[in-house]
C-alpha positions in Angstrom: -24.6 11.3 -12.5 -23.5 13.8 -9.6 -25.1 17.1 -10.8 -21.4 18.6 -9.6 -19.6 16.6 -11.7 -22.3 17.0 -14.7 -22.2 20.7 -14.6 -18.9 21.5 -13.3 -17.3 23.4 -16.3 -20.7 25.7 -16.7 -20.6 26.3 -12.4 -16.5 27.2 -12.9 -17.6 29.5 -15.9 -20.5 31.7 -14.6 -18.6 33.8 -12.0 -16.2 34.7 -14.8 -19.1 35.1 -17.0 -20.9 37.6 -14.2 -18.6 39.8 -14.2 -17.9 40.6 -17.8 -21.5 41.5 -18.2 -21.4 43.0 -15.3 -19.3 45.6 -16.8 -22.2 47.3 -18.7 -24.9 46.4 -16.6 -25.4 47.6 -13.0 -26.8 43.9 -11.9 -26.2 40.2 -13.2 -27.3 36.8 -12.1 -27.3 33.3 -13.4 -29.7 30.7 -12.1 -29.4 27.2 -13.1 -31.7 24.7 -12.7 -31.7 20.3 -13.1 -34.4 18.7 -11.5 -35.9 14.9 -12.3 -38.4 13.0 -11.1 -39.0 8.9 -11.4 -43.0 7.9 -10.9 -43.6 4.4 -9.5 -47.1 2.9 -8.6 -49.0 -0.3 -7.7 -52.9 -1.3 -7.5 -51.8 -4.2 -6.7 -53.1 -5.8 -9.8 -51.5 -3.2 -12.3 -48.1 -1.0 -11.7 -46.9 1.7 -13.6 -43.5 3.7 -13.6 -43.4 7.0 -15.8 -40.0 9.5 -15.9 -41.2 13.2 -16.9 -38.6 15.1 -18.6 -36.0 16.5 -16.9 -36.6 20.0 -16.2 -33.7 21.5 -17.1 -32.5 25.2 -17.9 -30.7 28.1 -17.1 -32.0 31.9 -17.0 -29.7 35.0 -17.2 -31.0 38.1 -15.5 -30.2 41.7 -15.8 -30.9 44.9 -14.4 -31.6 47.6 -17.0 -32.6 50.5 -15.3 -36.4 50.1 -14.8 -36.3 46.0 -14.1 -35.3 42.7 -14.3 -35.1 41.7 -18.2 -35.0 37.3 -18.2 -33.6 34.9 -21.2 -33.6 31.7 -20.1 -32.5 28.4 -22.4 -32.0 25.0 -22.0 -29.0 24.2 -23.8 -26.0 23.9 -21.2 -23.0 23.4 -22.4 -20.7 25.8 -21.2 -19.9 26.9 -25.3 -23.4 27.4 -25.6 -24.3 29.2 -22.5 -21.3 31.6 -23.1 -22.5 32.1 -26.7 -25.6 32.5 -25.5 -25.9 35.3 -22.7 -23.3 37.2 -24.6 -25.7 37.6 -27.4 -28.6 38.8 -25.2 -26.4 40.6 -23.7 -25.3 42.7 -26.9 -29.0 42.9 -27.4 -30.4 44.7 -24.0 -30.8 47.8 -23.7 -30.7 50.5 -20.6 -34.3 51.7 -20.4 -34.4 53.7 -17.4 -32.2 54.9 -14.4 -33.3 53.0 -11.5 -30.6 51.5 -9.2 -31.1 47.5 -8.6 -31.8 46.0 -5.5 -29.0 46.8 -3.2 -26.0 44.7 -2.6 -25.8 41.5 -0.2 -23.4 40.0 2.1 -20.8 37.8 -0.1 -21.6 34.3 0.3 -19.8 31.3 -1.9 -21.5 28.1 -0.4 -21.9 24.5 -1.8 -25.1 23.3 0.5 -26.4 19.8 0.4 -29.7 18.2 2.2 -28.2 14.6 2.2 -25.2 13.2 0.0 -26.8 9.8 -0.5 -29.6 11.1 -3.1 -29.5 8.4 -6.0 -32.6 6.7 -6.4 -33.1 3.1 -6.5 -33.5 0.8 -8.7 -37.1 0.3 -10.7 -37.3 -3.2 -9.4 -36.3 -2.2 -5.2 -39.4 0.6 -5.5 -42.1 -1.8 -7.2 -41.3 -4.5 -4.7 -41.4 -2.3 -1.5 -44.6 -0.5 -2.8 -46.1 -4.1 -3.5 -45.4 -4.4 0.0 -46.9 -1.4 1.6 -49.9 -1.7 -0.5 -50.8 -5.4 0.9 -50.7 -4.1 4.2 -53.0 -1.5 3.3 -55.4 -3.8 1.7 -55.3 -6.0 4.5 -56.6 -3.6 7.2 -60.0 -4.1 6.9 -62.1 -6.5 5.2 -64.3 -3.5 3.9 -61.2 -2.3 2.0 -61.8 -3.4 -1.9 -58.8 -1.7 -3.6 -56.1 0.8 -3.3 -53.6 2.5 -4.9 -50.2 2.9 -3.7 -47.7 5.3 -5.1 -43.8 6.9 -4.9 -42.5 9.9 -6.1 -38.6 10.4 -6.3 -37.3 13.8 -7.4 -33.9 14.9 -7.0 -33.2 18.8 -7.3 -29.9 21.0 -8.4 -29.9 24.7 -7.9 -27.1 26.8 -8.3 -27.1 31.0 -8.2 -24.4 33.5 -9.1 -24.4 37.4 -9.1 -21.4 39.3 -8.2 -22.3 38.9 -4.2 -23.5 35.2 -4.1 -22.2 31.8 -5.5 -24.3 29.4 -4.3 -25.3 25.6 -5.2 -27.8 23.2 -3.5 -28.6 19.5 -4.2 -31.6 18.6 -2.7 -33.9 15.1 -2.5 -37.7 14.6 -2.0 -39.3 11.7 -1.4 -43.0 11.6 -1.4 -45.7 8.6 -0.8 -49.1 8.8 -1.4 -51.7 6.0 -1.1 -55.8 5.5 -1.5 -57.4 3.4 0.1 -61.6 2.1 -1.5 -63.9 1.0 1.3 -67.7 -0.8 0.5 -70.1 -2.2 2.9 -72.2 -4.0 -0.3 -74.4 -0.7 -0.4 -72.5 1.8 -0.2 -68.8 3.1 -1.1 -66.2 5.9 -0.4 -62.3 6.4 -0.4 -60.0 8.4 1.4 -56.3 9.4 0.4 -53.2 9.7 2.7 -49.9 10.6 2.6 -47.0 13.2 2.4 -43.8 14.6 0.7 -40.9 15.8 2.2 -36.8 16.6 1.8 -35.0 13.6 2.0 -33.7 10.2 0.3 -35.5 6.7 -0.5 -34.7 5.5 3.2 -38.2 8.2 4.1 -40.5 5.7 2.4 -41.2 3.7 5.3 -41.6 6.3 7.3 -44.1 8.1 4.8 -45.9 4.7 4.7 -46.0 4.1 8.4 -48.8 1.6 9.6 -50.2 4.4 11.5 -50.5 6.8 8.5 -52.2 3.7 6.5 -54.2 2.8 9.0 -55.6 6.3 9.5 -56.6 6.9 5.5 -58.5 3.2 6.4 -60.4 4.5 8.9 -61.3 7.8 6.9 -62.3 6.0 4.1 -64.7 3.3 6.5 -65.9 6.4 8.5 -67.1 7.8 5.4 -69.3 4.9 4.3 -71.7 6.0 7.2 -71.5 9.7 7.1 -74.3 12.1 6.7 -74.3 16.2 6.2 -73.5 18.7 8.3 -75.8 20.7 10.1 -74.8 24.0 8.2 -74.0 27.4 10.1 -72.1 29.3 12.5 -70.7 26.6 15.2 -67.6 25.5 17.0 -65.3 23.7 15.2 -62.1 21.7 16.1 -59.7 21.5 13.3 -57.1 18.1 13.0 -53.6 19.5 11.9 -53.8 18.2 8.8 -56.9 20.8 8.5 -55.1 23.5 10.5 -51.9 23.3 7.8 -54.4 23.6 5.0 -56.3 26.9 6.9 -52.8 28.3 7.4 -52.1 28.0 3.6 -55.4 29.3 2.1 -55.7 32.3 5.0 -52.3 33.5 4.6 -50.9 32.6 1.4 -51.2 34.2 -1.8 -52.2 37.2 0.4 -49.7 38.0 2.0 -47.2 37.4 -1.5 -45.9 41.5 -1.7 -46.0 41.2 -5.3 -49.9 40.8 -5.3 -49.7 44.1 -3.5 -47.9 45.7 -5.4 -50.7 44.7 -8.2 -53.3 45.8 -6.1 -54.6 42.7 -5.7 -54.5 41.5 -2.0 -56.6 43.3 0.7 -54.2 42.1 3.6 -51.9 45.3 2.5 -54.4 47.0 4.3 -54.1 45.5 7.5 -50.2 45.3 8.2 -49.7 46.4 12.0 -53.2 45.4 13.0 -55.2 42.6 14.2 -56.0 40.0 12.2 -55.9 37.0 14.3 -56.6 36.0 18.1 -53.8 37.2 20.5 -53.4 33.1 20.9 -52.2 33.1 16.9 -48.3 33.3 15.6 -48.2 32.0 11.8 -44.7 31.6 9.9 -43.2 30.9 6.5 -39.8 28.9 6.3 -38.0 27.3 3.7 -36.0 26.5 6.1 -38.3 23.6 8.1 -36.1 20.3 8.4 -37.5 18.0 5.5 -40.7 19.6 4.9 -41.8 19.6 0.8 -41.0 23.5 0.3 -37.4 23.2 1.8 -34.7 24.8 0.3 -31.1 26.5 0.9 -31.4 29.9 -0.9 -34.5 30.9 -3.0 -34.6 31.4 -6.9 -32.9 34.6 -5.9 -29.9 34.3 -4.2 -31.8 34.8 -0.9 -30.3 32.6 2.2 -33.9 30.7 4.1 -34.5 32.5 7.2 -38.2 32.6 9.0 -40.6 35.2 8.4 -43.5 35.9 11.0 -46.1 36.6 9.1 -48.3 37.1 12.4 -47.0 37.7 16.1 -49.5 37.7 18.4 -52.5 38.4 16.0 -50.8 41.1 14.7 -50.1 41.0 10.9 -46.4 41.8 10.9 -44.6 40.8 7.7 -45.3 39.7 3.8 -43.3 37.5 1.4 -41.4 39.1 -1.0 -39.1 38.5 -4.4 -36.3 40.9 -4.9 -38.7 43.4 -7.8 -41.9 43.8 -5.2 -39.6 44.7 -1.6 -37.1 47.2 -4.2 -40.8 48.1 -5.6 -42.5 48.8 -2.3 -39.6 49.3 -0.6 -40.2 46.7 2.0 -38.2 44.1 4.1 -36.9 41.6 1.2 -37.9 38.1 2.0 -36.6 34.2 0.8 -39.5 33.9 -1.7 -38.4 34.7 -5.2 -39.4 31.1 -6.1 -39.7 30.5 -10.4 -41.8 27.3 -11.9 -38.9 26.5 -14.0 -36.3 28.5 -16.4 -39.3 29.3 -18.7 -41.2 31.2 -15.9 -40.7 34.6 -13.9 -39.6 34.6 -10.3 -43.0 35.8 -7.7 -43.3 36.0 -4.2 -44.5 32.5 -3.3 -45.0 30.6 -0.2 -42.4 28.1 1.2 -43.5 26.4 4.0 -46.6 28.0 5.4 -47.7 27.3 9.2 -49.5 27.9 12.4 -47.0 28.7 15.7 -47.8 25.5 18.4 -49.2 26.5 21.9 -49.7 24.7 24.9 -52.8 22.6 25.2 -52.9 19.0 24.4 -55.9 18.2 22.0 -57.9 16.4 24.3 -57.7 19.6 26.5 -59.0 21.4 23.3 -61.6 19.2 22.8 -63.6 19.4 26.5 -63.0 23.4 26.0 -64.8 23.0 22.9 -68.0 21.0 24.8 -69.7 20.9 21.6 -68.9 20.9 17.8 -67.5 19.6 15.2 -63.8 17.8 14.6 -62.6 18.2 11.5 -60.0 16.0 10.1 -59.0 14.5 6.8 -56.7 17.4 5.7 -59.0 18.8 2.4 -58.1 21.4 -0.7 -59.2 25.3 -0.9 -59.2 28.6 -2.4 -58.9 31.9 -1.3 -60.1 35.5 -2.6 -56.9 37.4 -1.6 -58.7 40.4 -2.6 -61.9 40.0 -1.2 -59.8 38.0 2.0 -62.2 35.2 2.3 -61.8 31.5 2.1 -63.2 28.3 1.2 -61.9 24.6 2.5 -63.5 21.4 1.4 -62.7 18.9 4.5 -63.1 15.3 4.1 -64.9 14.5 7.2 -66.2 15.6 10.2 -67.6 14.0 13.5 -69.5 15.5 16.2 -68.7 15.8 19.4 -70.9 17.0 22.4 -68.9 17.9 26.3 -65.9 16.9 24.9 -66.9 13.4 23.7 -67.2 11.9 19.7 -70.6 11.2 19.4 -70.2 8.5 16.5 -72.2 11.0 14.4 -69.9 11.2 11.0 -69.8 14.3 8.2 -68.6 14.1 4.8 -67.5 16.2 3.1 -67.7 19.6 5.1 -67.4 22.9 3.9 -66.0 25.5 5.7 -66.1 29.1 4.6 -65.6 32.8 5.8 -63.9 36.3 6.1 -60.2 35.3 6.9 -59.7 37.8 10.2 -63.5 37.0 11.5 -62.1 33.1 11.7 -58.8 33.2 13.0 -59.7 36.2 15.6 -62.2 33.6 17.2 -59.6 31.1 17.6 -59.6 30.0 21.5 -57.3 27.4 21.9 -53.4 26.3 20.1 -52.3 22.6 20.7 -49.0 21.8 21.0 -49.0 19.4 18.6 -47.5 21.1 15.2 -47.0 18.9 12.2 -46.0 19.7 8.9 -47.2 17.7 5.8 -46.6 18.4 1.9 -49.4 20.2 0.3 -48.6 18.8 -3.3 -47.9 21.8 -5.7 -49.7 25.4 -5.6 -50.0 27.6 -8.7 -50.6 31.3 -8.6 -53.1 33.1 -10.1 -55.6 31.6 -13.1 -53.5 27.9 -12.6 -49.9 29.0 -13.7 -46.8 28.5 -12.4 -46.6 25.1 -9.7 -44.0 24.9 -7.2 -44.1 22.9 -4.4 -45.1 23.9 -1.3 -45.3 22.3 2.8 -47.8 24.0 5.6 -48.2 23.0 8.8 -50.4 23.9 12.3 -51.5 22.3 15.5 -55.0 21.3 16.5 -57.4 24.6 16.9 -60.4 25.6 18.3 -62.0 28.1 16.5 -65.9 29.0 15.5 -66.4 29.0 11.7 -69.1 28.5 8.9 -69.5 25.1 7.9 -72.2 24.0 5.0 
C-alpha cells in the first residue's frame, strides 16, 4: 500500500497537532517513521526468503528549556497518536530556560527517490537470483559454491515542526553475493556486492558480470596468498579500500556530539592540517543512489554537503540539532535515529574522499614499489586516541609499477589517522561510492545505514 495513502489522515493531523502543543512549549516536532524490508536468497541448492518486522513508529519531541524530551510509540492511528502526545504533553514539564535551536526557513515538501518502489513478487526475485548465482558458479571451475542474496527495503519519512512539513519515500535495493574457491588443497572465499537508493530494476546492475567476476577472482587469488611483509611501506589502496579508510578516519570523529562528550580528539584539530594538501573528504546524504541517501535528516534538516576537509585542512564536523545549539557550531544534515525507540546523534551519511586527477595506472608507476590493496575490508577506529585499524582482504605486490603475481591475505593496516592521510601523494580520478552495510555508534548500538566512497590513493601506511 502507498505509504501516502496509508498514513494520510495521521500526515493531515500533525501540523494541527504541532501547533496546539506548540502553545506551551517553545519547540515541537513529529517524526514518523515506516520502513520494511523483504530478504530473498539462493545457494543454489537451498533458498530462503525472511520479512523482518516492519519498523514502524512515531516520536514526539519537545523543547523544555534545558533539552529535547522524546516519547515515541508505535501505535498510529491518528485517534491514538492524538490521545497519545496530548497525554505526554500534559505530563512535561519546563525544566530550565534555555531557548531551542533557532528557527528555519519554512519548507512544506513531499520528496520522492523513484515512484515505482513496490517490490516484486517472491517468485520474479528467486528466479532472477537463481540466475545470477549460476553465472557466478560458472566462472571458474575452482568455484565450489556461492551464495547469492537480495535485499528490498522501502522507506517512509515524514517531519513536522512549526517551520518544516516534510515527507520522503525512498527505495534501496541491495545485492550481495559469495563466492567458495578450492584447488583440492586448499580453500578461501571472497564477498562482493553493494546497496544503493533505487527500485528492483538496480539488481542487474548490482549483479553485473564484472562485479561477479571480480569477487571470483578475489576469492581464486586468495587460494595462493601468503603474509605480508609487515611495516612501514607504500601502499596503493583500491576504492573499495579508499571508501572504507574515509569511513574509519573520519567518521565517528568528526560526529559533534562525541565532542561535545569529550570523546573525539579531532576537536582539537579543527583549522589545521590533518591530511595532505592533495586531500578533500565530504559527507552527503545527498549522493545520487548511494546506501545513506536521504531528503532531510531525522531532524527536519534539508541534505546539503559538508567538507569535512579542504585541502588537508580539517574544516567542518557533523552535527544533530542538541550538539551545534550545544557547541554552538554550524548545524549539519546528521541528526539520523536507529528507529522511533532510539535518540537522534550525529551520524555519518555518506562518507568520502574528493577525486583528483591521476588515472590509477599513473598512481601505480609513482608508487614504483608496494603494495595494492583491494578487496574493500571492515575497521574500527579510536576516535579518541584518533588511530585506526582496517582488515583488507588482499593484497598483491607490485615492484616499478608492475603486479608481481606475489598475493597477501588478509592485510592489516593500522596507524595514527593525520600521520596516514598527510603522506598521501597521489588522488585518482576514479571516485566510486559503494554501501558499507550498517554502522553502529558507540559499544554496538544504534545501526543505520551508511555509503562511503574514495578514488584510488597512494599513501605510505603500516601494514602487518
Amino acid at each position: 500500500m502507498d505509504p501516502y495513502e496509508k498514513h494520510a489522515d495521521l500526515l493531515d493531523m500533525l501540523p494541527d497537532l504541532v501547533e496546539e502543543i506548540g502553545k506551551r512549549f517553545p519547540y515541537v516536532a513529529f517524526s514518523l517513521a515506516d520502513e520494511r524490508t523483504v530478504q530473498v536468497w539462493t545457494t543454489g541448492r537451498r533458498s530462503g526468503v525472511g520479512s523482518p518486522m516492519p519498523d514502524t513508529g512515531i516520536v514526539l519531541r519537545i523543547w523544555d528549556g534545558a533539552g529535547f524530551a522524546e516519547f515515541g510509540s508505535n501505535r498510529l492511528s491518528a485517534v491514538e497518536v492524538r490521545r497519545w502526545a496530548r497525554a505526554h504533553a500534559r505530563g512535561a514539564v519546563i525544566r530550565g530556560r534555555e531557548n531551542p535551536p533557532p528557527a528555519r526557513e519554512k519548507i512544506v515538501r513531499d520528496f520522492a527517490a523513484e515512484r515505482n518502489l513496490d517490490a516484486p513478487g517472491v517468485e520474479k526475485v528467486s528466479f532472477d537470483l537463481a540466475a545470477i548465482h549460476s553465472r557466478l558458479s560458472g566462472m571458474d571451475k575452482c568455484i565450489v559454491s556461492a551464495k547469492v542474496s537480495c535485499e528490498l527495503i522501502r522507506v517512509f519519512k515524514a517531519f513536522f515542526d512549526s517551520d518544516r512539513s516534510l515527507t520522503q519515500d525512498l527505495g534501496f535495493c541491495g545485492a550481495s553475493f559469495a563466492a567458495y574457491a578450492s584447488d583440492g588443497r586448499r580453500s578461501s572465499y571472497a564477498t562482493g556486492g553493494n546497496k544503493i537508493c533505487g527500485g528492483y530494476d538496480r539488481l542487474d546492475s548490482l549483479a553485473s558480470d564484472q562485479s561477479l567476476a571480480k569477487t571470483v577472482k578475489y576469492a581464486k587469488d586468495m587460494l595462493g596468498a601468503g603474509k605480508v611483509h609487515p611495516g612501514l611501506q607504500a601502499i596503493v589502496t583500491s576504492p573499495e579500500v579508499s571508501a572504507t579508510v574515509a569511513h574509519e578516519a573520519f567518521g565517528h570523529g568528526v560526529e559533534l556530539d562525541m565532542f561535545a562528550k569529550g570523546c573525539a580528539r579531532a576537536g582539537e584539530f579543527i583549522g589545521k592540517q590533518v591530511a595532505s594538501p592533495l586531500v578533500d573528504m565530504y559527507d552527503s546524504p545527498g549522493v545520487p543512489e548511494s546506501a545513506g541517501f536521504s531528503f532531510f535528516d531525522d531532524e527536519g534538516e534539508l541534505s546539503r554537503p559538508t567538507r569535512i576537509i579542504e585541502a588537508g585542512t580539517l574544516k567542518s564536523c557533523l552535527s544533530d540539532a542538541w550538539s551545534a545549539w550545544r557547541l554552538r557550531a554550524v548545524r549539519t544534515p546528521n541528526g539520523r535515529r536507529e528507529s522511533f525507540r532510539r535518540k537522534v546523534y550525529s551520524r555519518m551519511t555518506n562518507t568520502y574522499f574528493g577525486h583528483g586527477g591521476d588515472s590509477p595506472d599513473a598512481i601505480m608507476k609513482k608508487a614504483d614499489s608496494g603494495v595494492l590493496l583491494c578487496g574493500g575490508g571492515v575497521g574500527m577506529e579510536d576516535p579518541l586516541g584518533w588511530g585506526m585499524q582496517i582488515d583488507v582482504r588482499l593484497g598483491y605486490e607490485f615492484r616499478n609499477g608492475t603486479l608481481t603475481g606475489r598475493v597477501f591475505a588478509p592485510v592489516g593496516l593500522t596507524g595514527f589517522v593525520p600521520d596516514l592521510l598527510k603522506s598521501i601523494s597521489a588522488v585518482g580520478l576514479d571516485l566510486e561510492m559503494r554501501g558499507a552495510g550498517k554502522c553502529g555508534k558507540t559499544f554496538r548500538k544504534d545501526w543505520i545505514p551508511v555509503g562511503m566512497g574514495g578514488p584510488t590513493l597512494l599513501m605510505e601506511g603500516r601494514l602487518a
